[in-house]
N, C-alpha and C positions, 0 to 999 in steps of 0.2 A: 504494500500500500504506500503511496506515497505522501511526504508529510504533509501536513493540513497545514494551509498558515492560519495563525493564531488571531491573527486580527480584525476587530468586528467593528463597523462602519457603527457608530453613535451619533444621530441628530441631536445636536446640540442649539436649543432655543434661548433666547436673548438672555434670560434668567439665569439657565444651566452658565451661558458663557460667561457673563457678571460676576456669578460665585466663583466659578472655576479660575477668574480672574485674580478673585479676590483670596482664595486661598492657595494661588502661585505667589500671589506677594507677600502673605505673612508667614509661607514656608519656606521664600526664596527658591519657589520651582520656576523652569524656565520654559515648561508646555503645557498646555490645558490635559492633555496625555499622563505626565507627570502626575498632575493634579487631581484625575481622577485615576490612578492608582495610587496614593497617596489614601484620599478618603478610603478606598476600598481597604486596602489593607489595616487602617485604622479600624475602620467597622468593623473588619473581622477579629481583630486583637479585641476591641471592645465586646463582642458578642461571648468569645471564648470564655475571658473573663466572668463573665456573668452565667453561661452555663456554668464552669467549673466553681465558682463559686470563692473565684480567687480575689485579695483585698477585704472580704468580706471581715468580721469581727469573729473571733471564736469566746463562746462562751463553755465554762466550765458545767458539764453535765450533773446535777446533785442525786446520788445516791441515796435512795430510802434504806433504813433499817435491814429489807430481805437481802439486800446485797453483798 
């Protein structure tokens, strides 16, 4: 099989390209491309996190008397 290329054609509207503007310059990226892998892999560290349960607070379990 031969390999696929990877890359997917995104319409990008006035909006998307605003943000996507606006967070190439407070991450110093230099392509709206950049910028939305940038978000995406945040999002995905953010999501993991929150499955896993990571950051979260541990509280200590109190044991009754039978244990």
């Amino acid at each position: 099989m031969p390999p696929r290329d990877k890359r997917t054609e995104i319409v990008i509207d006035p909006a998307l390209s605003a943000t996507l503007d606006k967070v190439c310059e407070e991450q110093g990226l230099e392509s709206h491309e950049a910028a939305m892998e940038f978000l995406l892999s945040r999002s995905i560290r953010v999501g993991g996190n929150k499955i896993t349960g990571r950051g979260r607070a541990l509280y200590e379990v109190k044991r009754g008397p039978s244990d």
